[in-house]
C-alpha positions, 0 to 999 in steps of 0.5 A: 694295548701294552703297558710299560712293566714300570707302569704305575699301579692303584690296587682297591680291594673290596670288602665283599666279593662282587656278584659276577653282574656287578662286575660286568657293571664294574668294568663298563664303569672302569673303562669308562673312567680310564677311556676320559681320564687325563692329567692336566689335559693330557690323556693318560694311558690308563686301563682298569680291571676287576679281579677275582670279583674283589680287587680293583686295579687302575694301571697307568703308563706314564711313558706318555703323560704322567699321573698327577696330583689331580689326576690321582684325587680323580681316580680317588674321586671315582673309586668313592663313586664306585663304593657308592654304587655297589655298597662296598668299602674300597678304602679299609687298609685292615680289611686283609684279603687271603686264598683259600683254596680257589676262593679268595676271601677277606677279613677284618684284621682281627678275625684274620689273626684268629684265623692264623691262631686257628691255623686256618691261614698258614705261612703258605697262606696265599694273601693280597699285597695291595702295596704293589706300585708297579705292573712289575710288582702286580705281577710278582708280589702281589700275590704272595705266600704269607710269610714272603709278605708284609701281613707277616710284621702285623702278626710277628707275634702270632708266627713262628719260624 
């Protein structure tokens, strides 16, 4: 199925990485969600997907029905069934996803600004922008170098040029 570049996007990311069983079940219950998810009685054009055992990202093309206010507070709905489920927290904004090396890890906002003193994560440090609003932006700044993301005006102080 192939999704408009302007579909809108919902990234959750979990505190802890997901075993690879967990996401086998995470993604049984994503389809399951997305397959009977409508707005207004419209079928939406909607798919979910785990990424690196962490993110859960909910896409919708709205070129066919657009996601509404019900709509969303369903989805928001289900990702607290998902916390339910699998023991994770979904909804933490300061629970700062990063790259190292091939693992992507994540931390409280306050042991990810120890890691930057310490030199751990750097300007080049890959983090997660789980701002993104469209498959545009998944694709091109989700994933970016520390020092081109948001996460750098948390730590301005902490940075130098």
């Amino acid at each position: 199925m192939e999704f408009s570049s302007h579909s809108r996007v919902w990234i959750y990311q979990s505190d802890r990485k997901l075993t690879d069983a967990e996401v086998i079940d995470a993604q049984v219950l994503l389809d399951n969600f997305t397959r009977d998810w409508t707005a207004h009685n419209n079928q939406l054009k909607a798919k979910g997907e785990v990424k690196y055992n962490r993110f859960f990202i909910l896409v919708v093309d709205e070129s066919q029905a657009g996601a509404s206010g019900c709509s969303i507070d369903k989805s928001v709905r289900f990702m607290k069934e998902v916390e339910q489920h699998f023991g994770i927290n979904l909804f933490d904004r300061f629970n700062l996803a990063y790259r190292s090396g091939s693992e992507v890890l994540s931390v409280p906002r306050k042991q990810f600004e120890a890691l930057l003193k310490e030199g751990v994560i750097t300007r080049d440090t890959i983090v997660y922008n789980n701002l993104a609003q469209n498959l545009t932006e998944l694709q091109t700044k989700w994933e970016v170098p520390f020092k081109d993301s948001w996460h750098i005006q948390l730590f301005k102080d902490l940075v130098t040029a």
